[in-house]
mmCIF file as Biopython writes it, N, C-alpha, C and O atoms, coordinates in Angstrom:
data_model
#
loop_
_atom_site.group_PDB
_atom_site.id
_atom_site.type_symbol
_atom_site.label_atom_id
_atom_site.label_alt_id
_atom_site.label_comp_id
_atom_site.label_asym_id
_atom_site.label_entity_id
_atom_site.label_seq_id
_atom_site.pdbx_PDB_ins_code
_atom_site.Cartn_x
_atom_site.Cartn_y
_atom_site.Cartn_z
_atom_site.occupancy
_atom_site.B_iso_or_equiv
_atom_site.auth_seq_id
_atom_site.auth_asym_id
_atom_site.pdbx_PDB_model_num
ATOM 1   N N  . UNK A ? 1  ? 14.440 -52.641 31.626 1.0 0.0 1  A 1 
ATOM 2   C CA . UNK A ? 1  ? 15.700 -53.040 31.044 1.0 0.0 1  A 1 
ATOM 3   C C  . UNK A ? 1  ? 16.811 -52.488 31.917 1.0 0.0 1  A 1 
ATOM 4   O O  . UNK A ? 1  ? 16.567 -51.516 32.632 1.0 0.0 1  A 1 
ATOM 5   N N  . UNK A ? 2  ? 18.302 -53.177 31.904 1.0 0.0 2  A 1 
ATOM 6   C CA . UNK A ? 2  ? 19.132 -52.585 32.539 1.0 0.0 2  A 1 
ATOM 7   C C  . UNK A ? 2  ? 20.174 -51.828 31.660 1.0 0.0 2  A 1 
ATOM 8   O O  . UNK A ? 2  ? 20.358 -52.208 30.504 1.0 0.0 2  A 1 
ATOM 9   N N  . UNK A ? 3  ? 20.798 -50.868 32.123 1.0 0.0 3  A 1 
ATOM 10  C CA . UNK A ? 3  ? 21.827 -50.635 31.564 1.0 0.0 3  A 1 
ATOM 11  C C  . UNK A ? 3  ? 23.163 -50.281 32.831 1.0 0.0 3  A 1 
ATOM 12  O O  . UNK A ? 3  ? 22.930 -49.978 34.001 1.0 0.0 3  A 1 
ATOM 13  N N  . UNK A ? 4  ? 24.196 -50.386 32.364 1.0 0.0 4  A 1 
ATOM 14  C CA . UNK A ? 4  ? 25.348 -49.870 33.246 1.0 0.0 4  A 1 
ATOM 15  C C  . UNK A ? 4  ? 25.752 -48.166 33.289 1.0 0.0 4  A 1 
ATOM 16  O O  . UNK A ? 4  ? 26.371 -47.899 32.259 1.0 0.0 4  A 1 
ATOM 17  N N  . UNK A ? 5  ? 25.578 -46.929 34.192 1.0 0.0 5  A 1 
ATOM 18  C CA . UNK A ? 5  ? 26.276 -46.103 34.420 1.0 0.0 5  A 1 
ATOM 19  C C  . UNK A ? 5  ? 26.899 -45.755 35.222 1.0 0.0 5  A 1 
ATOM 20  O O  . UNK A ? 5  ? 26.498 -45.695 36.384 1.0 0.0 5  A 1 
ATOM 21  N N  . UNK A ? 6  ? 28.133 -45.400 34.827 1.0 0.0 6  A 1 
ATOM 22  C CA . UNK A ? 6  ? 29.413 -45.320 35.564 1.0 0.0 6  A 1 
ATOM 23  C C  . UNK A ? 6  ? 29.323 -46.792 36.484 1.0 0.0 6  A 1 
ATOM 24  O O  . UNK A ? 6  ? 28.906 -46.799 37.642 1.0 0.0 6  A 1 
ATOM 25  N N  . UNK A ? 7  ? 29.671 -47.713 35.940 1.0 0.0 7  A 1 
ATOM 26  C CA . UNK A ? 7  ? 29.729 -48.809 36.761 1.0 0.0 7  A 1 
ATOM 27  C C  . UNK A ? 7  ? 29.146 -49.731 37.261 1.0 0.0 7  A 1 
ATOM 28  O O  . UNK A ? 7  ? 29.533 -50.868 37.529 1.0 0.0 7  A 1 
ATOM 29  N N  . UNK A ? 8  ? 27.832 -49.058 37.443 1.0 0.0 8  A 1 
ATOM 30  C CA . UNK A ? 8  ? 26.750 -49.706 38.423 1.0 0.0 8  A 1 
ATOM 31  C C  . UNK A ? 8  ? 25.050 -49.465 37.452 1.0 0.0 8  A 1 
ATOM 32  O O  . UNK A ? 8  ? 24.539 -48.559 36.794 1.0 0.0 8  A 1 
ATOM 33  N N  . UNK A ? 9  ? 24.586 -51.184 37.974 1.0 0.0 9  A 1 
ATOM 34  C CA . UNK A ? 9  ? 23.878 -51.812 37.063 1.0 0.0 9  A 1 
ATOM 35  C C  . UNK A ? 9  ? 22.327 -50.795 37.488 1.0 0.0 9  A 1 
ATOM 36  O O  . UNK A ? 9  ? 21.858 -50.629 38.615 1.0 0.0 9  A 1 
ATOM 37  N N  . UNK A ? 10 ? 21.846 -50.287 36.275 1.0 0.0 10 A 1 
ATOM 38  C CA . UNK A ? 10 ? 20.303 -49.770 36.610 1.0 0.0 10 A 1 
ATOM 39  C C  . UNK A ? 10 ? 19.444 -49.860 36.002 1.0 0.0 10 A 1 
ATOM 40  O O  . UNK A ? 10 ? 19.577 -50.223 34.833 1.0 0.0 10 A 1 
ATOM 41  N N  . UNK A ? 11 ? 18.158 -49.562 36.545 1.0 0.0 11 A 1 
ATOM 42  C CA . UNK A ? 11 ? 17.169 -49.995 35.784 1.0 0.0 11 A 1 
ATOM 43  C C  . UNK A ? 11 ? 16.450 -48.643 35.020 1.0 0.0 11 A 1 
ATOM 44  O O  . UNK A ? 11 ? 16.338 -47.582 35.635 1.0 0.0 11 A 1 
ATOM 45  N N  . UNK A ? 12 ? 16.008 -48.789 33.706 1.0 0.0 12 A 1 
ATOM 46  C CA . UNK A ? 12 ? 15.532 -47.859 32.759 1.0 0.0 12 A 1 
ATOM 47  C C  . UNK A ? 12 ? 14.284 -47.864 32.056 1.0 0.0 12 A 1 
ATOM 48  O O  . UNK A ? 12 ? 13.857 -48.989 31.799 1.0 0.0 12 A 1 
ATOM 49  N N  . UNK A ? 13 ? 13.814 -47.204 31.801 1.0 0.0 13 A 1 
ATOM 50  C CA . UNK A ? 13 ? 12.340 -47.769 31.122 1.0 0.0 13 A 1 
ATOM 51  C C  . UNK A ? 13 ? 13.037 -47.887 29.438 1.0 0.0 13 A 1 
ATOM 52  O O  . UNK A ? 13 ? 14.130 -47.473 29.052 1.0 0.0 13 A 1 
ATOM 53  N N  . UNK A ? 14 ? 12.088 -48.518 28.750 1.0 0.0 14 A 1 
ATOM 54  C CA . UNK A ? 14 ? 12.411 -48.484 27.309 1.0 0.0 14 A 1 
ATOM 55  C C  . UNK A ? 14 ? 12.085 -47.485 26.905 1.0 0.0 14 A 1 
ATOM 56  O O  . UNK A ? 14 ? 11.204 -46.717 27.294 1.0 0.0 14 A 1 
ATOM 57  N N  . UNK A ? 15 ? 12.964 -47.408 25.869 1.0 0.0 15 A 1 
ATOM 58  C CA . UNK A ? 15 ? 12.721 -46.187 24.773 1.0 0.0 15 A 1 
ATOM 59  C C  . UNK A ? 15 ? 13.379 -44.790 25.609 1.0 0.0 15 A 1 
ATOM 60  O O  . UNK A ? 15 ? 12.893 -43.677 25.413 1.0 0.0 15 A 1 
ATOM 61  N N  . UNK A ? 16 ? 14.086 -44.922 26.184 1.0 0.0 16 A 1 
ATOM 62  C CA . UNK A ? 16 ? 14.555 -43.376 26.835 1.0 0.0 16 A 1 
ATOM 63  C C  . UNK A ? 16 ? 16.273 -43.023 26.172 1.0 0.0 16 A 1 
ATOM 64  O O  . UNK A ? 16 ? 17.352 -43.614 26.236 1.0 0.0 16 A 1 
ATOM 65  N N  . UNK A ? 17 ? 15.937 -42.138 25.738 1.0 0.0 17 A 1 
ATOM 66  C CA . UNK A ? 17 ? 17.445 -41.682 24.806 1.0 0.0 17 A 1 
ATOM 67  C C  . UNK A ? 17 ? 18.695 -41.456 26.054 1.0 0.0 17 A 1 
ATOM 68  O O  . UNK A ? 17 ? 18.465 -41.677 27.242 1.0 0.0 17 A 1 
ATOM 69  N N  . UNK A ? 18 ? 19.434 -41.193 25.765 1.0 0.0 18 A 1 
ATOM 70  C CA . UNK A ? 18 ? 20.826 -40.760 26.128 1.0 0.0 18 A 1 
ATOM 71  C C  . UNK A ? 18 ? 20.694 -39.187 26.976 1.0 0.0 18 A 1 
ATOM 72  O O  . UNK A ? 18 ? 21.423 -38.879 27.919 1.0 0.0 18 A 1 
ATOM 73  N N  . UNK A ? 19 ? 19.653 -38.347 26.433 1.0 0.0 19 A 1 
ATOM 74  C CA . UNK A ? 19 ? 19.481 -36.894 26.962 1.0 0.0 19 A 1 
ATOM 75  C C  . UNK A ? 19 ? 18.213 -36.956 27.750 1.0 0.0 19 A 1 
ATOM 76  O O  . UNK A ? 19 ? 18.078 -36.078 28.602 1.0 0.0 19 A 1 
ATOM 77  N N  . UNK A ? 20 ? 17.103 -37.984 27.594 1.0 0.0 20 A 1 
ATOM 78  C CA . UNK A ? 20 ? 16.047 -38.228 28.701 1.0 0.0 20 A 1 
ATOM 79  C C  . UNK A ? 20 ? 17.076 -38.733 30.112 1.0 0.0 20 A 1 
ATOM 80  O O  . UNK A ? 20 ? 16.795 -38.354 31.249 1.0 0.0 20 A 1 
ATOM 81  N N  . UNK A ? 21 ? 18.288 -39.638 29.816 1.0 0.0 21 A 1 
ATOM 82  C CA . UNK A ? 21 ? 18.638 -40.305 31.222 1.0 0.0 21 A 1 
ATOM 83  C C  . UNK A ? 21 ? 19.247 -38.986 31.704 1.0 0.0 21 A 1 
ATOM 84  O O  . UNK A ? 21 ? 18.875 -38.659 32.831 1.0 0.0 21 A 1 
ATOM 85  N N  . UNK A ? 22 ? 20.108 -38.156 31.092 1.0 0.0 22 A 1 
ATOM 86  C CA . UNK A ? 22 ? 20.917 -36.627 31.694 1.0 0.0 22 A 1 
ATOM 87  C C  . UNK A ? 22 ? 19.996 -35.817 32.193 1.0 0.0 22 A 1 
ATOM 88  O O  . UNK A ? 22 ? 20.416 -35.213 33.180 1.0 0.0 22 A 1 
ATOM 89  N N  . UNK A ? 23 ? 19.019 -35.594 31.930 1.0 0.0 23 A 1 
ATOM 90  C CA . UNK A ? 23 ? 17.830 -35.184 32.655 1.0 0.0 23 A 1 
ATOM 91  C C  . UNK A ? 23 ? 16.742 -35.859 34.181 1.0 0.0 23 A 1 
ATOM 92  O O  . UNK A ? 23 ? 16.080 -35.440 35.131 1.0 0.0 23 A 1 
ATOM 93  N N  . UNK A ? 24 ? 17.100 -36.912 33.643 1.0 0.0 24 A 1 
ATOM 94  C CA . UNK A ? 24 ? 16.390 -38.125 34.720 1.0 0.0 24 A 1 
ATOM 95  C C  . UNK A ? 24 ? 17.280 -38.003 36.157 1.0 0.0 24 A 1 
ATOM 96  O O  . UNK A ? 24 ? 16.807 -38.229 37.271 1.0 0.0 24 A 1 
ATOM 97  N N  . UNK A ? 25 ? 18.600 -37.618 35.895 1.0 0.0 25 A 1 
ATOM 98  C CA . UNK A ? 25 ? 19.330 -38.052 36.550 1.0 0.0 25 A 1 
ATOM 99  C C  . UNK A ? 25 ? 20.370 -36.590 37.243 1.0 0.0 25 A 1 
ATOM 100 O O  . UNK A ? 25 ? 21.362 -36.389 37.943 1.0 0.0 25 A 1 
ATOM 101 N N  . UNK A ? 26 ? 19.381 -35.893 36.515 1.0 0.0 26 A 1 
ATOM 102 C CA . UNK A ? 26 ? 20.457 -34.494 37.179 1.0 0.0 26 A 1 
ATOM 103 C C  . UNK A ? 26 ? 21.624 -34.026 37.097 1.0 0.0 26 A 1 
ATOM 104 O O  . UNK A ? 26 ? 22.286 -33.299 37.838 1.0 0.0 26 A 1 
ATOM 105 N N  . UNK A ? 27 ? 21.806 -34.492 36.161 1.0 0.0 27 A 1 
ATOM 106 C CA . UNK A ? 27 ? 23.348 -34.160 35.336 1.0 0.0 27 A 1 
ATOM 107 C C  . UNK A ? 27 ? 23.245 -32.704 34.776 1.0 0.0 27 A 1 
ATOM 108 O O  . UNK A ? 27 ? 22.154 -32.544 34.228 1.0 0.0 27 A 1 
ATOM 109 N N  . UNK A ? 28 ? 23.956 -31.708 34.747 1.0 0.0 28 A 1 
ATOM 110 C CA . UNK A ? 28 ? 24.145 -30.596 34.221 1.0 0.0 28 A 1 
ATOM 111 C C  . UNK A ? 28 ? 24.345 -30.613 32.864 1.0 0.0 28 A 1 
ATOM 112 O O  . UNK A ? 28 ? 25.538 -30.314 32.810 1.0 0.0 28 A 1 
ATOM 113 N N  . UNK A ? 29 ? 23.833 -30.823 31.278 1.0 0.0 29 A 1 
ATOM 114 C CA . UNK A ? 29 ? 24.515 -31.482 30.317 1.0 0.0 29 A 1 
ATOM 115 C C  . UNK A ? 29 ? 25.429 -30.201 30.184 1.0 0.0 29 A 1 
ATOM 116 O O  . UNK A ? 29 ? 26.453 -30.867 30.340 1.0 0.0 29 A 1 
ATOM 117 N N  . UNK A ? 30 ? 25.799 -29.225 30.064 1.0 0.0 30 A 1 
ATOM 118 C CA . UNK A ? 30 ? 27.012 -28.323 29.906 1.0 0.0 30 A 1 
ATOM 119 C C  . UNK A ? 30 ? 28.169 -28.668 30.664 1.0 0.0 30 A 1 
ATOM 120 O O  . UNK A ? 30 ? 29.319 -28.954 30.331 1.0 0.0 30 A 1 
ATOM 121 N N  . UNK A ? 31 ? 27.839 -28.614 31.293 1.0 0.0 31 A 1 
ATOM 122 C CA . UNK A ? 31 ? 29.591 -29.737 31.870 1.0 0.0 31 A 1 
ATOM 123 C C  . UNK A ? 31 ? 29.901 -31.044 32.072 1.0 0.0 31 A 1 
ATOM 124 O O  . UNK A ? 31 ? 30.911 -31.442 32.651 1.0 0.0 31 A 1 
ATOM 125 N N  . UNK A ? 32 ? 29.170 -31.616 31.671 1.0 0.0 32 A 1 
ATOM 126 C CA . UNK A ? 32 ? 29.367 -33.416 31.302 1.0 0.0 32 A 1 
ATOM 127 C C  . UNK A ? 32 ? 30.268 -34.025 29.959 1.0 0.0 32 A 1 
ATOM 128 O O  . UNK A ? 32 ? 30.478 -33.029 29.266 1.0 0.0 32 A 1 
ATOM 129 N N  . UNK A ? 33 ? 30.733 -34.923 29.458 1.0 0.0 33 A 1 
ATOM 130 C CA . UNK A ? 33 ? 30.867 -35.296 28.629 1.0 0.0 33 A 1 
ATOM 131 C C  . UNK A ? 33 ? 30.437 -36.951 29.046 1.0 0.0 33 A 1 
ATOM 132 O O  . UNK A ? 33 ? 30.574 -37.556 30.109 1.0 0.0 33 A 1 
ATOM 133 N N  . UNK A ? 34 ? 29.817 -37.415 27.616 1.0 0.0 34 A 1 
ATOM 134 C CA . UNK A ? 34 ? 29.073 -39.183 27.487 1.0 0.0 34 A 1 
ATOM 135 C C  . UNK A ? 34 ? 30.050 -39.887 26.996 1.0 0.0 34 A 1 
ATOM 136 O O  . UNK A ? 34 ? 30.830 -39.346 26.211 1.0 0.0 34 A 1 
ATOM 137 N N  . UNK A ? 35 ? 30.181 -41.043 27.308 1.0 0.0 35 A 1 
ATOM 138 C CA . UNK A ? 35 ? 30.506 -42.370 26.578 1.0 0.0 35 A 1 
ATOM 139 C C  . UNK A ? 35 ? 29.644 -43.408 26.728 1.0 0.0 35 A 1 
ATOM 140 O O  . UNK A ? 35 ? 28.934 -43.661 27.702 1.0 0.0 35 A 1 
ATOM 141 N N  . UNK A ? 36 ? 29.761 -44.041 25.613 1.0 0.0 36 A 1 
ATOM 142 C CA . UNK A ? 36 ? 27.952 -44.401 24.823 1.0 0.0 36 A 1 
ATOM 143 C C  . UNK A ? 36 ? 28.882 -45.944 24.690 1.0 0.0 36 A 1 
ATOM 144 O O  . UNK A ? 36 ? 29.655 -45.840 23.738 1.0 0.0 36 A 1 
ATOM 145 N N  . UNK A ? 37 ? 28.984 -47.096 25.272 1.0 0.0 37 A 1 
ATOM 146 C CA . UNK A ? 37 ? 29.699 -48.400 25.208 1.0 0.0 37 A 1 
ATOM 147 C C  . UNK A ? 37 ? 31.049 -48.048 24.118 1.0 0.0 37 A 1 
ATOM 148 O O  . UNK A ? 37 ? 31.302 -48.321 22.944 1.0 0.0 37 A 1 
ATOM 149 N N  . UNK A ? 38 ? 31.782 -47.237 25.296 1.0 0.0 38 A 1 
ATOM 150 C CA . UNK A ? 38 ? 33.115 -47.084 25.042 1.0 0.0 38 A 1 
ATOM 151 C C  . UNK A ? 38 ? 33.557 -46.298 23.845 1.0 0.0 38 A 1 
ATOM 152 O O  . UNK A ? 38 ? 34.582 -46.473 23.186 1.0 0.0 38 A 1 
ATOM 153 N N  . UNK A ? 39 ? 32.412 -45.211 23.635 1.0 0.0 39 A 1 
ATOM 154 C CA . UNK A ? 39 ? 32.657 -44.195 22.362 1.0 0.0 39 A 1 
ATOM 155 C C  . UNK A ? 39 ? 32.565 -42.817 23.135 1.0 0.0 39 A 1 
ATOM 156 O O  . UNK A ? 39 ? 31.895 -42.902 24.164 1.0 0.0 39 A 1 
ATOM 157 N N  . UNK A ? 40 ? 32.841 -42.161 22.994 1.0 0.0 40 A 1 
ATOM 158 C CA . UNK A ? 40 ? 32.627 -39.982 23.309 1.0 0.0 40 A 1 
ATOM 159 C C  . UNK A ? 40 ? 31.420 -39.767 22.266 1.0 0.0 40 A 1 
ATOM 160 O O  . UNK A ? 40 ? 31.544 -40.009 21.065 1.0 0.0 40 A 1 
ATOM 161 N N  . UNK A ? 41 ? 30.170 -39.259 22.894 1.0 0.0 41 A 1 
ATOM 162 C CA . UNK A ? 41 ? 29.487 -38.879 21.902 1.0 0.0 41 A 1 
ATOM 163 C C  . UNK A ? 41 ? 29.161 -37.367 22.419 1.0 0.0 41 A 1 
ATOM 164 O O  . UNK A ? 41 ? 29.325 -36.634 23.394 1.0 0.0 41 A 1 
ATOM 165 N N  . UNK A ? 42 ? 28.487 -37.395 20.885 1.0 0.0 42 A 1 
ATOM 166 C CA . UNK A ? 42 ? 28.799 -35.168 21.081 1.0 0.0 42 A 1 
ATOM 167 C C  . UNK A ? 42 ? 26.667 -35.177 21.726 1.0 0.0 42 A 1 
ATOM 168 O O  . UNK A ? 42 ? 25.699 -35.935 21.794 1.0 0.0 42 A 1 
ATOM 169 N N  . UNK A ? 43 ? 27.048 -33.870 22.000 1.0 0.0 43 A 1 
ATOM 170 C CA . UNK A ? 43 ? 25.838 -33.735 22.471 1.0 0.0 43 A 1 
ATOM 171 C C  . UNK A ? 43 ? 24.705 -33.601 21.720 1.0 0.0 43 A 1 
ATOM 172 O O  . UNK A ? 43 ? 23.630 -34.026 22.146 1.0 0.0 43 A 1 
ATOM 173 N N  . UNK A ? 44 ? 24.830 -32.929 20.381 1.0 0.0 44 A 1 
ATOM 174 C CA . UNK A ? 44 ? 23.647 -32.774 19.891 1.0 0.0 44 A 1 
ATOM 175 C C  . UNK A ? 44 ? 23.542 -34.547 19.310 1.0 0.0 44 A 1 
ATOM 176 O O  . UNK A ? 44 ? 23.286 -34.470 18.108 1.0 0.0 44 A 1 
ATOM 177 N N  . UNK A ? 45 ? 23.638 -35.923 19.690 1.0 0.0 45 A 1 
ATOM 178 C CA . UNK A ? 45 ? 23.077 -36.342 19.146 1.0 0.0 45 A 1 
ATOM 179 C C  . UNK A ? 45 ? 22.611 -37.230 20.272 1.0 0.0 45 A 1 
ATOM 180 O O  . UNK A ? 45 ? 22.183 -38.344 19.970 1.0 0.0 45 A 1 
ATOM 181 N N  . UNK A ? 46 ? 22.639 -36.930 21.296 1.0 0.0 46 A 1 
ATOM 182 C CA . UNK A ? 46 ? 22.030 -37.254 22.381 1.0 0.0 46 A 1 
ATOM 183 C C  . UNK A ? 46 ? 20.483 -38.135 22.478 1.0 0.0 46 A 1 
ATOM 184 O O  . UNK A ? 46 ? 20.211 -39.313 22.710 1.0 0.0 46 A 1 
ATOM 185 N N  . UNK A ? 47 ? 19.534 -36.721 22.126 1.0 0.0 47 A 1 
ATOM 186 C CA . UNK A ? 47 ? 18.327 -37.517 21.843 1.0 0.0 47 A 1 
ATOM 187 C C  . UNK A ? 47 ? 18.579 -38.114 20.887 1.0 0.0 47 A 1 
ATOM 188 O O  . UNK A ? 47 ? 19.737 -38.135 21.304 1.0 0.0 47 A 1 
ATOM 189 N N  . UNK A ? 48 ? 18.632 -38.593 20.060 1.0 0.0 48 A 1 
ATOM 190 C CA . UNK A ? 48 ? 18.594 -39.416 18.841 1.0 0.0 48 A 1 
ATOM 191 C C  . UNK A ? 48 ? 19.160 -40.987 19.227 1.0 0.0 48 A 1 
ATOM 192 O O  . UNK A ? 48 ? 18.589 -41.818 18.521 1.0 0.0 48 A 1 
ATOM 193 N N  . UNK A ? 49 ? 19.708 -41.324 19.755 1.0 0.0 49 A 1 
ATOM 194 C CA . UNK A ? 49 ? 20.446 -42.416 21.096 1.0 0.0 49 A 1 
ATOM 195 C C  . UNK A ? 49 ? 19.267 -43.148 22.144 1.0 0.0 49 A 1 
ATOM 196 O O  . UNK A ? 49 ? 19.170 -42.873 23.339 1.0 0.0 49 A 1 
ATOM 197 N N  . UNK A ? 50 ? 18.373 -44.174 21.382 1.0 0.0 50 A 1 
ATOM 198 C CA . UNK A ? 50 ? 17.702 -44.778 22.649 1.0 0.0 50 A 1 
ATOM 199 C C  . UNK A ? 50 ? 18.564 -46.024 23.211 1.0 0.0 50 A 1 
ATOM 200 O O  . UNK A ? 50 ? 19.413 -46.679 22.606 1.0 0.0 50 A 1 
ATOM 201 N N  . UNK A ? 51 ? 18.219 -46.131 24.217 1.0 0.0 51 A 1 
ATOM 202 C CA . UNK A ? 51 ? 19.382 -47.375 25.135 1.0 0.0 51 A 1 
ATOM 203 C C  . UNK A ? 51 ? 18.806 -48.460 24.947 1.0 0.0 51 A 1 
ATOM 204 O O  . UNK A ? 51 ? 17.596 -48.585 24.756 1.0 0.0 51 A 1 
ATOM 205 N N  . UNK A ? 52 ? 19.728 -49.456 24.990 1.0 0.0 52 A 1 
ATOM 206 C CA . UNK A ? 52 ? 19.312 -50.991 25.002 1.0 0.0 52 A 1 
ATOM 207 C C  . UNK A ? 52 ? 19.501 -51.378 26.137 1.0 0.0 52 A 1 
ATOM 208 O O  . UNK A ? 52 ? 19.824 -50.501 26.939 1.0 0.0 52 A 1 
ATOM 209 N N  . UNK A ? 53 ? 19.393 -52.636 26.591 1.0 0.0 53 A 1 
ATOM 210 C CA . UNK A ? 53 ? 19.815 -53.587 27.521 1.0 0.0 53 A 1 
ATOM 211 C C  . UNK A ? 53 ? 20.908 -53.786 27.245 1.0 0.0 53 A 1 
ATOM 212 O O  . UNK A ? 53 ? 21.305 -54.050 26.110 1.0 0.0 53 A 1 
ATOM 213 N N  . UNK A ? 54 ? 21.570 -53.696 28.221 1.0 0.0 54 A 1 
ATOM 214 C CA . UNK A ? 54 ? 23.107 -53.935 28.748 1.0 0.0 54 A 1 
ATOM 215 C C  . UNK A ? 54 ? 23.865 -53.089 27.934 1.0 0.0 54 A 1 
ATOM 216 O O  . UNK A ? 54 ? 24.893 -53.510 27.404 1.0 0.0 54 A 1 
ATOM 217 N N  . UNK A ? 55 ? 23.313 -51.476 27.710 1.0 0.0 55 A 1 
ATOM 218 C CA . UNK A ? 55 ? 24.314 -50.575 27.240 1.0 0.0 55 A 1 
ATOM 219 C C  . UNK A ? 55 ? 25.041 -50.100 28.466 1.0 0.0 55 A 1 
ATOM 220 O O  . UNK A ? 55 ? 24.407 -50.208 29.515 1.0 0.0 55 A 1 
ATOM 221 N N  . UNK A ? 56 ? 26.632 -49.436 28.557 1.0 0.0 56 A 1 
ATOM 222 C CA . UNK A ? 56 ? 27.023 -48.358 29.145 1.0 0.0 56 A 1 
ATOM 223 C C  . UNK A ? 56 ? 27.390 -47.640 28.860 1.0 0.0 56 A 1 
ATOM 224 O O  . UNK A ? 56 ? 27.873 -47.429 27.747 1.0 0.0 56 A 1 
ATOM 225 N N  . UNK A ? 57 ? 27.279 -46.637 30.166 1.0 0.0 57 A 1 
ATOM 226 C CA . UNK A ? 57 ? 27.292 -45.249 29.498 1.0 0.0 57 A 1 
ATOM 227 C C  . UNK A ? 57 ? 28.320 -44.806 30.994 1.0 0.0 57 A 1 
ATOM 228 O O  . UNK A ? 57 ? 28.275 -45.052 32.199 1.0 0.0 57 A 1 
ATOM 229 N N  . UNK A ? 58 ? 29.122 -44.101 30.150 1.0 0.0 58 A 1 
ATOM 230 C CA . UNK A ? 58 ? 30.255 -43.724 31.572 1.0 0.0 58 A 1 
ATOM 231 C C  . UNK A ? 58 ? 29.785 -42.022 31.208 1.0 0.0 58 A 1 
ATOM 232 O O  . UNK A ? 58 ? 29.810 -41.601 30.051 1.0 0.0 58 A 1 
ATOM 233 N N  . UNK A ? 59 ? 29.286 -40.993 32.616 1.0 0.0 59 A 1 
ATOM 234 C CA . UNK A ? 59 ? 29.326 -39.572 32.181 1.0 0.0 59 A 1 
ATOM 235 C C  . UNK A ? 59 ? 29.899 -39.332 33.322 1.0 0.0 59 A 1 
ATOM 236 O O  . UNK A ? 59 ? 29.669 -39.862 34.409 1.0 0.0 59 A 1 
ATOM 237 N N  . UNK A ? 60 ? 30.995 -38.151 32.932 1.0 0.0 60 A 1 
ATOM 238 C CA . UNK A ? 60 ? 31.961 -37.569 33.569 1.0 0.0 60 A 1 
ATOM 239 C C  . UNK A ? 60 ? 31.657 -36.189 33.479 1.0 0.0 60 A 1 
ATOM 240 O O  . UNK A ? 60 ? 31.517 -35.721 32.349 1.0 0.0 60 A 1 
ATOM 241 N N  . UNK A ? 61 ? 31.499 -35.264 34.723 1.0 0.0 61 A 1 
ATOM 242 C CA . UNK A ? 61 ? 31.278 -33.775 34.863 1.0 0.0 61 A 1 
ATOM 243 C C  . UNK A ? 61 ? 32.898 -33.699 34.988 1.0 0.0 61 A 1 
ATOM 244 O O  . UNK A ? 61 ? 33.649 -34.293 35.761 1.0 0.0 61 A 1 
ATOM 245 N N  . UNK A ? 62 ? 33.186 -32.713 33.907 1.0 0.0 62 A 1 
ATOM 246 C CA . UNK A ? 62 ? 34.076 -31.574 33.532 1.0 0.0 62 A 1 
ATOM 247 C C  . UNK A ? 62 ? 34.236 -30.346 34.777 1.0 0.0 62 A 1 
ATOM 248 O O  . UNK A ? 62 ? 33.339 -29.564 35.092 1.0 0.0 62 A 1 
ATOM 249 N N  . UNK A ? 63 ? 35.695 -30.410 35.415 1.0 0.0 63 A 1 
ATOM 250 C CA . UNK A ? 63 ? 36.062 -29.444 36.732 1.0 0.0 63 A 1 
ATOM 251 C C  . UNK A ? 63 ? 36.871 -28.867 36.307 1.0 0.0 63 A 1 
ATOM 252 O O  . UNK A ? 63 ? 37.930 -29.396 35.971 1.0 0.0 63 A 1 
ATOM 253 N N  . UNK A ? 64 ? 36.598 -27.441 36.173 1.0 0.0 64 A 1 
ATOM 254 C CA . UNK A ? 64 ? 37.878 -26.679 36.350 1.0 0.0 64 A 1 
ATOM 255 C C  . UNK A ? 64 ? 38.805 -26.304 37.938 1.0 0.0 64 A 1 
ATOM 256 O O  . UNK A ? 64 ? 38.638 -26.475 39.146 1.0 0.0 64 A 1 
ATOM 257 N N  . UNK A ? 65 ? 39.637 -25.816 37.185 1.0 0.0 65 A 1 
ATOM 258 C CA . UNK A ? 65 ? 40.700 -25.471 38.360 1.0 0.0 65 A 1 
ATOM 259 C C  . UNK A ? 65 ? 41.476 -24.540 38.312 1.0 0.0 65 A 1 
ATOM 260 O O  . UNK A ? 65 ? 41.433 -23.976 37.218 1.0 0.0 65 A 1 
ATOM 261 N N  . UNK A ? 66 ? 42.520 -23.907 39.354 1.0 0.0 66 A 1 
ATOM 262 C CA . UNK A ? 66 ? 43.321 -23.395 39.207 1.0 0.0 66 A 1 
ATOM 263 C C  . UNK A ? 66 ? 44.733 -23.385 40.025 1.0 0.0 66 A 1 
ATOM 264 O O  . UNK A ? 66 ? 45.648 -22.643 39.668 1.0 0.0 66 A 1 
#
């Protein structure tokens, strides 16, 4: 199945939640925040979130500065 992150079209196996792809994919989940087809979702409900076809998901790592 495909889904869109950050933009660009990929391919996913079925049945993989929202916190299997942050893992799949090497994302740090402590400094990320998700959007789940144009929503902010919190983290603990991550696994609970399996993807469909033609979901997106925009994740943005959180930078500090000074």
């Amino acid at each position: 199945m495909q889904i869109i992150l950050n933009g660009k079209a990929i391919d996913v196996e079925d049945g993989l939640s929202v916190a299997d792809l942050v893992v799949q994919k090497k994302f740090n989940p402590n400094i990320i925040i998700v959007e789940y087809n144009h929503q902010l979702i919190k983290k603990d409900v991550w696994p609970e979130i399996k993807l469909q076809d033609e979901d997106r998901l925009e994740i943005l790592q959180l930078l500090g500065g000074g």
